[in-house]
KEKE-3310 file (N, C-alpha, C; in steps of 0.2 Angstrom, whole numbers, plus 5000, padded with zeros to 4 digits):
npx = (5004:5009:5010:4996:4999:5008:5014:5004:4997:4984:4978:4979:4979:4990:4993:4993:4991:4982:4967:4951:4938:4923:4906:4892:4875:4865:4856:4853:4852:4842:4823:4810:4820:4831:4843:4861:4866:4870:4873:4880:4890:4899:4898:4907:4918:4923:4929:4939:4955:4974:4980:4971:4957:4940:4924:4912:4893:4879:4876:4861:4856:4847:4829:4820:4831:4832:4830:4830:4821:4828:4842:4855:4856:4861:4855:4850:4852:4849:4855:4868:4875:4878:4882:4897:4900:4903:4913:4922:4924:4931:4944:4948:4953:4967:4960:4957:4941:4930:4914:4900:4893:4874:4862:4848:4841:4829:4825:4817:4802:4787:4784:4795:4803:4796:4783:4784:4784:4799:4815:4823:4835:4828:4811:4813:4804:4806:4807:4811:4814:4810:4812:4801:4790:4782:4790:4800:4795:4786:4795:4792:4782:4794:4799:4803:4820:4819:4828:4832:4830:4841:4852:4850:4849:4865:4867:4862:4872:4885:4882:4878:4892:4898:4893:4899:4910:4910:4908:4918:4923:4936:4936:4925:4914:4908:4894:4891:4888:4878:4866:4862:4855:4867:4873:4862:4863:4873:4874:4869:4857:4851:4849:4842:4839:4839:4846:4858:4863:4862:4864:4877:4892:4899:4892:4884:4893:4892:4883:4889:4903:4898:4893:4904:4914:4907:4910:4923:4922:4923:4930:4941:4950:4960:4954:4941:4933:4928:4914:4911:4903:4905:4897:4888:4875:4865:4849:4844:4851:4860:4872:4876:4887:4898:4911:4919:4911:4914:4929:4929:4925:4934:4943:4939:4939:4951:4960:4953:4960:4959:4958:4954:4950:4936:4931:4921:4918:4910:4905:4899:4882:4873:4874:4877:4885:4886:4895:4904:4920:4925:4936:4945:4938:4936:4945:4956:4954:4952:4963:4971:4969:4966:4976:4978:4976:4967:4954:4950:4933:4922:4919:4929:4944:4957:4967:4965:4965:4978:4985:4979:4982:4998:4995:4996:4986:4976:4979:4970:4961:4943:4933:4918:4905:4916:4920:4909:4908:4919:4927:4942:4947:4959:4969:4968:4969:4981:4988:4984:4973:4958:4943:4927:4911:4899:4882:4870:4854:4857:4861:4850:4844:4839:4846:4859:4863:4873:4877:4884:4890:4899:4914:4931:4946:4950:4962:4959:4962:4977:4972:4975:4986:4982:4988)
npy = (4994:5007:5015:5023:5030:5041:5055:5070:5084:5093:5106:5118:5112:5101:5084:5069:5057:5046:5041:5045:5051:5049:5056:5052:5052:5048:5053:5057:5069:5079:5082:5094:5106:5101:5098:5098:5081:5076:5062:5062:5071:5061:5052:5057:5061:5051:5044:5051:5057:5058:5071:5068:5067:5072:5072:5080:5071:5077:5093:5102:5119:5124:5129:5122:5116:5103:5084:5074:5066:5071:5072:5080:5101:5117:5131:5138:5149:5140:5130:5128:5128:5116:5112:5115:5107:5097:5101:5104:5092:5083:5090:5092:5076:5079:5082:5086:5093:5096:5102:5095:5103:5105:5104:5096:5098:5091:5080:5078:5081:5089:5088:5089:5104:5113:5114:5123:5117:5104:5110:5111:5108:5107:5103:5084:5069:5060:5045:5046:5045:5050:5056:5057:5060:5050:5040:5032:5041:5042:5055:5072:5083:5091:5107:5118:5129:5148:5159:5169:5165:5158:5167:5168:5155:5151:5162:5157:5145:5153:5158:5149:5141:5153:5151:5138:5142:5152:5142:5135:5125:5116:5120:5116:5107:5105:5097:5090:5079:5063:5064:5078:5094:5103:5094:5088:5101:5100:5087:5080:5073:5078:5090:5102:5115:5129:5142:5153:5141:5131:5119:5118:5111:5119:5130:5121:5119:5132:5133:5125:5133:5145:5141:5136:5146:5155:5147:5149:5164:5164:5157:5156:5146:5134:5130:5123:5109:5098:5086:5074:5062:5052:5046:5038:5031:5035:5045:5045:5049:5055:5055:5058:5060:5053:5055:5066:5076:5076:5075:5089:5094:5091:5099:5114:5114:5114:5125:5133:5130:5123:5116:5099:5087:5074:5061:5048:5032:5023:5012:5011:5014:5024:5019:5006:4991:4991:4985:4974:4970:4977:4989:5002:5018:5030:5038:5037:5041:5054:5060:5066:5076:5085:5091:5094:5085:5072:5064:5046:5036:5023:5008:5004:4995:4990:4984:4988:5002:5006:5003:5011:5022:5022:5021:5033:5038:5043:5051:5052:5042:5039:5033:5025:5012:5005:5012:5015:5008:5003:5013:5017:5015:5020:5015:5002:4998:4999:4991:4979:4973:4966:4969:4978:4971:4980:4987:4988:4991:4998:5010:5021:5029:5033:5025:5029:5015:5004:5015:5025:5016:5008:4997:5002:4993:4979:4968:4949:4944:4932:4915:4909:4897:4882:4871)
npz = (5000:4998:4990:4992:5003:5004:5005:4998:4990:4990:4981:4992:5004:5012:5012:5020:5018:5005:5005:5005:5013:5004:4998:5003:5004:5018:5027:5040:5047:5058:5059:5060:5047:5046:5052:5057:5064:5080:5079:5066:5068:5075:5067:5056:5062:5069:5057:5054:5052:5054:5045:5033:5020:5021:5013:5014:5013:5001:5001:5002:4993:4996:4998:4990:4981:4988:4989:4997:5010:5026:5021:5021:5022:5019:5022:5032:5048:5059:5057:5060:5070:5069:5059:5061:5074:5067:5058:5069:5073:5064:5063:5076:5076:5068:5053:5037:5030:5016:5011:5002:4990:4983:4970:4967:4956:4944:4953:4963:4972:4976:4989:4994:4991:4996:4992:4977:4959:4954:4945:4928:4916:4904:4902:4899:4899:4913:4925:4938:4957:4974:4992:5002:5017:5015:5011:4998:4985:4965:4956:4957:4943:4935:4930:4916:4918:4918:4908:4916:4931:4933:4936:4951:4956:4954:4964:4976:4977:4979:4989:5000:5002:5007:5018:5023:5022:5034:5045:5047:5039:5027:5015:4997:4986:4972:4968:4954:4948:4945:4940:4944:4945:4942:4932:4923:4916:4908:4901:4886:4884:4894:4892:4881:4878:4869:4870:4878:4885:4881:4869:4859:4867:4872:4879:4886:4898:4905:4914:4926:4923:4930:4943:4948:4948:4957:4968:4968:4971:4984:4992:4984:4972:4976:4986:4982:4975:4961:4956:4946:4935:4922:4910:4920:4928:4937:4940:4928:4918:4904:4890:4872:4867:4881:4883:4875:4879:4894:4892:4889:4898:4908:4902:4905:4920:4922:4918:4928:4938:4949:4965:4965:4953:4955:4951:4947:4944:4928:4932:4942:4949:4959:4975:4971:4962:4947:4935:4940:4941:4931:4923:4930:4920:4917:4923:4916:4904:4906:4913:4905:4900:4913:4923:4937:4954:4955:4962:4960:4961:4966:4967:4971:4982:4994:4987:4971:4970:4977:4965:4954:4959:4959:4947:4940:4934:4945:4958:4973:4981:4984:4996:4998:5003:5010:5020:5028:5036:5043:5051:5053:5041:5033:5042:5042:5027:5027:5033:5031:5035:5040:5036:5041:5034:5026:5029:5021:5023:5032:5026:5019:5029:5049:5065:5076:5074:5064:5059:5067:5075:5072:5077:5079:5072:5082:5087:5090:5102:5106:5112:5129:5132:5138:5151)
capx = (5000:5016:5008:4992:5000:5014:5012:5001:4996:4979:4975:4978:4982:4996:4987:4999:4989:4976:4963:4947:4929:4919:4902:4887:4870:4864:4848:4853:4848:4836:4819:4812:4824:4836:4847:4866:4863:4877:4877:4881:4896:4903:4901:4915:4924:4926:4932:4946:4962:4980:4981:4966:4952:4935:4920:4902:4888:4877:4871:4858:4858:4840:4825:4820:4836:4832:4828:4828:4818:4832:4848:4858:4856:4864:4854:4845:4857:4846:4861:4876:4878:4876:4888:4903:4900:4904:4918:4926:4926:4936:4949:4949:4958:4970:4958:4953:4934:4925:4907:4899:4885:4872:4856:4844:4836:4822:4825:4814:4797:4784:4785:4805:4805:4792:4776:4785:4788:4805:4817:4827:4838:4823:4809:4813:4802:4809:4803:4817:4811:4812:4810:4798:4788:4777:4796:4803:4790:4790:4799:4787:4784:4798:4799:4812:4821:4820:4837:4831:4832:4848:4856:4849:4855:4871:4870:4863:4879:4889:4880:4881:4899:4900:4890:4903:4917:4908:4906:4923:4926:4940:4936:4919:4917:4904:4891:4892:4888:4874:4860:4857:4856:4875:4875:4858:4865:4880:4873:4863:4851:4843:4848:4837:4839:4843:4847:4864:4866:4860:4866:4882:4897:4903:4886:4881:4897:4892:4880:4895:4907:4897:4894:4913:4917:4903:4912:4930:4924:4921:4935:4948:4953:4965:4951:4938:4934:4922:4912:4907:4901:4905:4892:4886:4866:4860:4844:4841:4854:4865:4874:4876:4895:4902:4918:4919:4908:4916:4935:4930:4924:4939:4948:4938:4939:4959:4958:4952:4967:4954:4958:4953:4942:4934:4929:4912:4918:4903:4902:4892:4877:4874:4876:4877:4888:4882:4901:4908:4926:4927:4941:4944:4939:4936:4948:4959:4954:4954:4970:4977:4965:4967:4983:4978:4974:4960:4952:4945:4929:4917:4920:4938:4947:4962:4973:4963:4966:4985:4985:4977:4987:5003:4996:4996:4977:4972:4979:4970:4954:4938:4930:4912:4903:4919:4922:4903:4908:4927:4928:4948:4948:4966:4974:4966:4971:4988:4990:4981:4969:4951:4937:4921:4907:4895:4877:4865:4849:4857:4863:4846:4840:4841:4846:4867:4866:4875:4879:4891:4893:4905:4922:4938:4951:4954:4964:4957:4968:4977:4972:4982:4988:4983:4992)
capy = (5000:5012:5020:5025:5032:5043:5062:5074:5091:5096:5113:5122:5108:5095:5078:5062:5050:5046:5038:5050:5048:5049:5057:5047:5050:5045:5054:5056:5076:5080:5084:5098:5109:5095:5100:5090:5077:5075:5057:5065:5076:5056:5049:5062:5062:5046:5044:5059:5054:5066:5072:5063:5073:5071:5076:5078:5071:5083:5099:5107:5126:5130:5123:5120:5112:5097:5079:5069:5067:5069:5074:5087:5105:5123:5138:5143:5149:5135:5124:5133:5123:5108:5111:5120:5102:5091:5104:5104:5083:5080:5095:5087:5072:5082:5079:5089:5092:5101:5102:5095:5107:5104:5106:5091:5099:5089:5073:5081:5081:5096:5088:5091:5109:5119:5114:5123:5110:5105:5112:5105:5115:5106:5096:5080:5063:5056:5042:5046:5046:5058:5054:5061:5057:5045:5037:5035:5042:5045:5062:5077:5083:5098:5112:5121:5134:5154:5161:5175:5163:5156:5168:5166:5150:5153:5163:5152:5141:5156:5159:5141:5143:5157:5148:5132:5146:5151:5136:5130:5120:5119:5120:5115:5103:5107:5091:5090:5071:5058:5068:5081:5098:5103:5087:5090:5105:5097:5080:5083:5070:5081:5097:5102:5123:5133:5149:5152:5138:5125:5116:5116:5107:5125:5132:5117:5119:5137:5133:5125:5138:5152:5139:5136:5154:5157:5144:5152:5168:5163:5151:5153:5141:5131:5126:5121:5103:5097:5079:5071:5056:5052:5038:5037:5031:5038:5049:5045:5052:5054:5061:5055:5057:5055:5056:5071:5080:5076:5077:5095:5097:5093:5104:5120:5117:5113:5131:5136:5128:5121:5110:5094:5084:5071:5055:5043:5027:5022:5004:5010:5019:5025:5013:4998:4990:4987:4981:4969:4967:4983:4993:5009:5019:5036:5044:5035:5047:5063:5061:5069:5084:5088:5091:5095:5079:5067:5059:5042:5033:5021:5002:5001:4991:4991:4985:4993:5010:5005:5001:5016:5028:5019:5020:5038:5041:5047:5053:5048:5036:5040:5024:5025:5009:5003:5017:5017:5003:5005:5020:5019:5012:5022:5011:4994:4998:5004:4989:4973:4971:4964:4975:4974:4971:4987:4985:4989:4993:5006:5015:5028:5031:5026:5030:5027:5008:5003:5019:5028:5013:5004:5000:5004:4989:4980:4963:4946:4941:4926:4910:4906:4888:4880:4863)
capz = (5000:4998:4985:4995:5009:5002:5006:4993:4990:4986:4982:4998:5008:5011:5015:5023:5014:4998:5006:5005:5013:4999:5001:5006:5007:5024:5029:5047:5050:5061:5056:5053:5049:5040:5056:5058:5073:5084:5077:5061:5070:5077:5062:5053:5069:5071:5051:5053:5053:5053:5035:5030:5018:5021:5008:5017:5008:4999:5007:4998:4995:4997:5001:4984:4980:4992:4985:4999:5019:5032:5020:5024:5018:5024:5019:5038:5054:5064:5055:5059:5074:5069:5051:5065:5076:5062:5056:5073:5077:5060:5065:5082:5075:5062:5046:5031:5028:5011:5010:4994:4991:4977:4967:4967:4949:4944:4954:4969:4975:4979:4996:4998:4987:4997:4985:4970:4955:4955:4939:4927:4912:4898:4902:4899:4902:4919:4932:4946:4962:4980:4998:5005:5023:5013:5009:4991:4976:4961:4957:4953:4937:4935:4923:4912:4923:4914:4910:4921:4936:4934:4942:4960:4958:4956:4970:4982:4975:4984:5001:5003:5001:5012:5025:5022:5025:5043:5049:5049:5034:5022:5005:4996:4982:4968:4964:4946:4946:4947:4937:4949:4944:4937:4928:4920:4911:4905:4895:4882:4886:4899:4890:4877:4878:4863:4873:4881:4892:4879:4862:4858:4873:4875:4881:4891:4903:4906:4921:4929:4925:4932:4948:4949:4949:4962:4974:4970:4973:4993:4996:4979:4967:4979:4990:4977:4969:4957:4956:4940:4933:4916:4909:4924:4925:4943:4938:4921:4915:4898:4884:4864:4867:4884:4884:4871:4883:4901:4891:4888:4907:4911:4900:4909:4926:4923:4917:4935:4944:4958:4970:4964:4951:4957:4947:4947:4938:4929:4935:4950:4950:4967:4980:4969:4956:4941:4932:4945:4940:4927:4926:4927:4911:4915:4925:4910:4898:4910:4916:4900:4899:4918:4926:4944:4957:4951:4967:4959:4966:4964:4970:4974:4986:4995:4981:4964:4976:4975:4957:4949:4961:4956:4938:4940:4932:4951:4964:4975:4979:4987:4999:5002:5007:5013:5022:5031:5042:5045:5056:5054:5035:5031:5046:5040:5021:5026:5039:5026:5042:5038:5032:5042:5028:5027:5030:5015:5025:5035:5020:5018:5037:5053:5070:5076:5073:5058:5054:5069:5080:5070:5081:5075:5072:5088:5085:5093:5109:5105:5115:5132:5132:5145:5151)
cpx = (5004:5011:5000:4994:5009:5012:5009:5000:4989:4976:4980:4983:4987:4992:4995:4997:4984:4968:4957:4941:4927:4912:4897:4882:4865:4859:4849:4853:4841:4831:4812:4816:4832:4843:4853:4864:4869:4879:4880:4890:4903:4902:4909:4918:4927:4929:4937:4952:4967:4981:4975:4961:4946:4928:4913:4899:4885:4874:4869:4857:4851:4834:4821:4826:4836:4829:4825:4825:4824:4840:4851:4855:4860:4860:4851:4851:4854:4851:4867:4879:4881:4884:4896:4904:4905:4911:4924:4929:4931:4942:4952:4957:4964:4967:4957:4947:4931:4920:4906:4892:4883:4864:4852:4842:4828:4822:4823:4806:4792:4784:4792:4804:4798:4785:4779:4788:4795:4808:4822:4831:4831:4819:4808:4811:4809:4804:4807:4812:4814:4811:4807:4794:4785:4783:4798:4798:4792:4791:4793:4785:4790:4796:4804:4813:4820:4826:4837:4833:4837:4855:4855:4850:4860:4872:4868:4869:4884:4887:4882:4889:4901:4899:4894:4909:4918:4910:4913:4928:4931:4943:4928:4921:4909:4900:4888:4890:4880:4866:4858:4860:4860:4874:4869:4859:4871:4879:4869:4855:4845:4844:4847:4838:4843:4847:4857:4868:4863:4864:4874:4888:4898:4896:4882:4884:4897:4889:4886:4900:4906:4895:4900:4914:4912:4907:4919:4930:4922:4927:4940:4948:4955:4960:4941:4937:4925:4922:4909:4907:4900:4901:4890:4878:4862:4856:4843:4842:4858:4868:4876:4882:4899:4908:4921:4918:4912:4927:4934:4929:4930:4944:4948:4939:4947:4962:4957:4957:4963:4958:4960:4949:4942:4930:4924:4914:4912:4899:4900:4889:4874:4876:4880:4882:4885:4887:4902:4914:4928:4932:4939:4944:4939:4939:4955:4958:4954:4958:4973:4975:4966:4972:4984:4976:4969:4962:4946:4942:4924:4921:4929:4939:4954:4968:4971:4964:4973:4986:4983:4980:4994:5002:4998:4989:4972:4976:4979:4962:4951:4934:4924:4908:4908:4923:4914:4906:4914:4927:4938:4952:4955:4970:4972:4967:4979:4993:4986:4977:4960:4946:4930:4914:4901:4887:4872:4859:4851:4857:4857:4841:4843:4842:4857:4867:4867:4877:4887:4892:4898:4912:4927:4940:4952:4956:4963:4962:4970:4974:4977:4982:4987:4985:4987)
cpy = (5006:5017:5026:5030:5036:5051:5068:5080:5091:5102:5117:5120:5104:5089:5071:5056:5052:5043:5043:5047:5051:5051:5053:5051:5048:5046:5053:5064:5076:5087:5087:5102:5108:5098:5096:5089:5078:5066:5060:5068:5066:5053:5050:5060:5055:5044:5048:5056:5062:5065:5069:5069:5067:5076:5074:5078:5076:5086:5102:5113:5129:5126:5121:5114:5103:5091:5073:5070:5065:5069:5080:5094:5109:5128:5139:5142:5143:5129:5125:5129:5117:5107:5113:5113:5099:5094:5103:5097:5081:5085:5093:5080:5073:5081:5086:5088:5099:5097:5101:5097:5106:5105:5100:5093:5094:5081:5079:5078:5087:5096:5091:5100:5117:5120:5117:5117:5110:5107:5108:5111:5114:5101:5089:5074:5061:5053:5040:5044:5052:5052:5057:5058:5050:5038:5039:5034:5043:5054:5065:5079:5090:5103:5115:5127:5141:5156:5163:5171:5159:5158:5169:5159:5149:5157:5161:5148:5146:5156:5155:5141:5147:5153:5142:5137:5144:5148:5133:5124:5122:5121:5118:5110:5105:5100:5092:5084:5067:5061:5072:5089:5101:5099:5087:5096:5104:5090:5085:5080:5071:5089:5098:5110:5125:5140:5148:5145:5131:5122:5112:5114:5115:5129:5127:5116:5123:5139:5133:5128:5142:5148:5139:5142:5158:5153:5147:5159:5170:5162:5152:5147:5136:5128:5125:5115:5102:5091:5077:5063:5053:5046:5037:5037:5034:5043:5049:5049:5049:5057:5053:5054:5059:5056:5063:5076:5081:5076:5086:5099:5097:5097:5113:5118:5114:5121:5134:5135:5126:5115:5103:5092:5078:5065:5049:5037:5023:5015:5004:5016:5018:5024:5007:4998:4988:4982:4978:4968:4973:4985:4998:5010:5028:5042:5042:5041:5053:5064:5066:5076:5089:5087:5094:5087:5077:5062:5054:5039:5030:5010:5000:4998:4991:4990:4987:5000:5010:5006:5007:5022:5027:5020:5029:5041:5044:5046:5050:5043:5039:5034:5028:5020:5006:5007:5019:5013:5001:5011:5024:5017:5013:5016:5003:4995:4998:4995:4980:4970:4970:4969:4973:4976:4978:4984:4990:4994:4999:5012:5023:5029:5028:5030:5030:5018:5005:5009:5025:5022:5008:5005:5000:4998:4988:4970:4957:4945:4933:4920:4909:4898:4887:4872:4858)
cpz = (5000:4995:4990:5001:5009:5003:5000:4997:4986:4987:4987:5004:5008:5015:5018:5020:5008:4999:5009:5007:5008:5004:5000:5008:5012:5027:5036:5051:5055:5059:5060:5054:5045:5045:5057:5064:5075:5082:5071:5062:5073:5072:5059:5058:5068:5061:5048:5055:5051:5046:5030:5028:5018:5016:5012:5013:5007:5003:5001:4999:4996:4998:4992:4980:4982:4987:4991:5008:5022:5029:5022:5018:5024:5020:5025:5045:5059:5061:5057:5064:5074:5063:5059:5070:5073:5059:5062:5074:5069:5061:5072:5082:5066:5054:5043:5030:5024:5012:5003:4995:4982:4977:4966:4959:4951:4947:4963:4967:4976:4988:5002:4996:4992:4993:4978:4965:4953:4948:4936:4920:4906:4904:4896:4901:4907:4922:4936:4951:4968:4985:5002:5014:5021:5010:5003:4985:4973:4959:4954:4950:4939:4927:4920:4917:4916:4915:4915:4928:4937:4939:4951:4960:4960:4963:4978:4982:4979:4989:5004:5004:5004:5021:5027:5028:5034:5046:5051:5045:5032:5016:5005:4989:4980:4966:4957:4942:4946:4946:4939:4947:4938:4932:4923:4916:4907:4902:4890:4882:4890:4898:4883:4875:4871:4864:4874:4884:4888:4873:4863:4869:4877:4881:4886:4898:4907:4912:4927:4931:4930:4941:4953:4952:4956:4967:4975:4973:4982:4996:4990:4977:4970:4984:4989:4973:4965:4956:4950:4941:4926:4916:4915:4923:4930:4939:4932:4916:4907:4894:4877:4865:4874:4885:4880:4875:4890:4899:4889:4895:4910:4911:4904:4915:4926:4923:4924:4939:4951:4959:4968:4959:4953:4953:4949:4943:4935:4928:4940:4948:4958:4971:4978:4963:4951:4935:4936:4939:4935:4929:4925:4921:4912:4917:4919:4906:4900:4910:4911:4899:4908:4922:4936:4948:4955:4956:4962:4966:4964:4962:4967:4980:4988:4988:4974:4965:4973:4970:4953:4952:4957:4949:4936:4936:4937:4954:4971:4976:4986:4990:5002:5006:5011:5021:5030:5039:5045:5045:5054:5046:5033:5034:5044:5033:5023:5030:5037:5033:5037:5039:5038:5036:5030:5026:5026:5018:5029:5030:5019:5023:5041:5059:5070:5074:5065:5054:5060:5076:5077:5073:5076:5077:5080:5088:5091:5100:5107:5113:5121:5133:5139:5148:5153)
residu = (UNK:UNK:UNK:UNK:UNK:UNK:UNK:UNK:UNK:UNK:UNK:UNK:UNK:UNK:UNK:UNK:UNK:UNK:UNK:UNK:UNK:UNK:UNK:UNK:UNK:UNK:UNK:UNK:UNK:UNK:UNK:UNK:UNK:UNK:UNK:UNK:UNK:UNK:UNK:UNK:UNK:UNK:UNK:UNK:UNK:UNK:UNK:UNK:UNK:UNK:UNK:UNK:UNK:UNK:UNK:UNK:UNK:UNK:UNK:UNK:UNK:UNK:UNK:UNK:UNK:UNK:UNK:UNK:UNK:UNK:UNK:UNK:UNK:UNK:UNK:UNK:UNK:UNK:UNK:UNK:UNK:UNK:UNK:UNK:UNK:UNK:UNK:UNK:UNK:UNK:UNK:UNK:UNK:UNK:UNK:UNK:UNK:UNK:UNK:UNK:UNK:UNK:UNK:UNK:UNK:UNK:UNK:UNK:UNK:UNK:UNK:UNK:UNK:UNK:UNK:UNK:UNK:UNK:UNK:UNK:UNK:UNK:UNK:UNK:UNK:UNK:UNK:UNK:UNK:UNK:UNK:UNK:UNK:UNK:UNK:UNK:UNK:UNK:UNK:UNK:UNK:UNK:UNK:UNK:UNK:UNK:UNK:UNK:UNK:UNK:UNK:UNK:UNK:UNK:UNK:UNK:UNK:UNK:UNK:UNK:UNK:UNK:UNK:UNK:UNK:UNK:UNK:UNK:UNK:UNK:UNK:UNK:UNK:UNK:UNK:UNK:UNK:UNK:UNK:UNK:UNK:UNK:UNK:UNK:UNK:UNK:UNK:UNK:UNK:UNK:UNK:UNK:UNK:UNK:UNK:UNK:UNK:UNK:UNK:UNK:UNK:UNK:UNK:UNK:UNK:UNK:UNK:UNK:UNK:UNK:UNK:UNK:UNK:UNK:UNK:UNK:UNK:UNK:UNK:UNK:UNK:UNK:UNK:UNK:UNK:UNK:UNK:UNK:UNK:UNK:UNK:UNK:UNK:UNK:UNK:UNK:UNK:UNK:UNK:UNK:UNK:UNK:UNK:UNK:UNK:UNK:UNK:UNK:UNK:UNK:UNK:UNK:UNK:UNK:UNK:UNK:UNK:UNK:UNK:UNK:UNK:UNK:UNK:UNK:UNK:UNK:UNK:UNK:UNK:UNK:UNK:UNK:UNK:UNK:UNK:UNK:UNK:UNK:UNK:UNK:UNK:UNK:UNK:UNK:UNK:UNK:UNK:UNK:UNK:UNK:UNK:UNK:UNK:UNK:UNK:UNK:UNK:UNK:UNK:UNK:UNK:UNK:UNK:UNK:UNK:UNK:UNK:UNK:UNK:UNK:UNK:UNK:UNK:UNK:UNK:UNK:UNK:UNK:UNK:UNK:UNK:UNK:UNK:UNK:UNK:UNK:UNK:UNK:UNK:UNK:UNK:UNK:UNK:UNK:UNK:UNK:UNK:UNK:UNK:UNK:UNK:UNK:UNK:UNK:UNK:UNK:UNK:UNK:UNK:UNK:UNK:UNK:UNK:UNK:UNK:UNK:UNK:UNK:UNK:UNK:UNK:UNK:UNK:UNK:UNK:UNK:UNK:UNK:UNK:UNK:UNK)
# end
């Protein structure tokens, strides 16, 4: 594991190792209010490590922006405590923590958004789904956004980012991935607009840019990353030519000098694997277009992690389900110690069981002889 545990630079920071919590969806806010719990603040904690970067799963920037019952969000001070909590306990034990903040688009509900119908860059046939009190329905019709309102987006995209600042965090990471929002105006298969912000590859990155640029002008370049998902299927997404499309993403936000980009392999959609055994394919083709750090992710394991750092195609590697149920995962990759298996039904709710009572590594006691 040399390779994974070798000293890097990203951005801003200087990190001791490459092993990344990945963000996760989790739905353990308190409700209402979509407030951090204090299990929330011991989850992170107890997953901080010295030099180690932590990415919180999505905070949405507004109450419209929400998609899911019991995820995180930051637009009201009744959160502030709760985000500077969570900020504090991975600081606590020397880590780095950005906040990945994002836009749900039209993978919502009128329950989650405040009764208005959710937005998309075109309407588009979809049958995603939300989670609302009633559980997981299907998503609500949405509508095409007006250019006119584009930019109070963008600038919930900075408040949020301000509000990150606050709090304590140390960078921000822009959700770009897994059909939600950003990502919806950068395929083509869910952008349909003839205006500025439609058609051609150049015109479809523009949302993104002027997002980008909303988060650099909080926090700077150096403590700013961005999450795609090239061919990725989460929300019933697509493009006619991904690699064209997401080799040009990379080429702008290379341009910005941010932080990090952040890679989706797209043998998983969401939780689940859909390749079992696939290699990597997409941080392959990026690596050539962007010249800053590329955190891959999306079902790696201790030695595929190895192996793609060592190839030099990323940086470093994001662990999420492995990561839910090994508290100390860095020390057990670094140290070829046994994994504890991650529990599926915890994944979208719950209380702390199976999701912050997981113990850290503690090795069995050998047997004493007895005569």
């Amino acid at each position: 594991m040399a390779h994974l545990f070798t000293p890097t630079t990203v951005g801003a920071y200087s990190l001791s190792h490459r092993v990344v919590l990945a963000p996760m969806t989790r739905l353990r806010t308190i409700q209402p209010g979509d407030i951090p719990s204090p299990m929330m603040a011991d989850f992170y904690g107890q997953r901080a490590s010295e030099g180690g970067l932590e990415i919180v799963e999505g905070v949405s920037i507004s109450m419209t922006a929400r998609s899911y019952l019991g995820a995180a969000s930051f637009f009201h001070d009744g959160q502030v405590e709760g985000w500077k909590a969570i900020a504090n306990a991975v600081h606590a034990k020397g880590g780095r923590v950005f906040m990945q903040l994002i836009h749900g688009g039209r993978q919502s509900h009128v329950d989650m958004t405040g009764g208005v119908a959710p937005v998309a860059p075109s309407v588009v046939p979809f049958d995603g789904v939300a989670l609302t009190k009633e559980g997981f329905v299907p998503a609500s019709p949405h509508r095409a956004l007006g250019i006119e309102e584009i930019p109070g987006i963008i600038e919930e995209f900075r408040v949020a980012a301000q509000r990150a600042l606050d709090a304590g965090f140390d960078g921000v990471e822009l959700h770009g991935a897994n059909g939600y929002l950003v990502d919806q105006f950068i395929q083509d298969g869910t952008n349909k607009r003839t205006d500025a912000y439609g058609g051609p590859i150049e015109n479809r990155v523009r949302f993104l840019r002027e997002a980008v640029e909303a988060l650099i002008s909080v926090w700077g370049a150096d403590r700013v990353g961005v999450r795609i998902s090239p061919s990725g299927e989460w929300g019933g997404i697509s493009d006619s030519n991904p690699e064209a499309t997401f080799s040009h993403v990379a080429k702008v936000l290379d341009e910005y000098r941010i932080a990090y980009l952040h890679v989706i392999e797209p043998r998983i959609k969401g939780d689940d694997t859909l390749h079992e055994g696939q290699a990597p394919v997409a941080t392959k083709y990026l690596r050539a277009h962007f010249s800053g750090p590329i955190i891959a992710a999306g079902g790696f394991d201790g030695d595929s992690a190895q192996a793609i750092v060592a190839s030099g195609d990323a940086d470093l590697v994001a662990f999420g389900r492995h990561f839910s149920s090994n508290p100390d995962l860095p020390y057990r990759l670094k140290h070829n110690l046994p994994l504890t298996p991650y529990v599926r039904e915890a994944f979208w709710g719950g209380d702390e069981k199976h999701y912050s009572d997981f113990p850290a590594y503690h090795p069995v006691p050998e047997a004493v002889a007895t005569v």
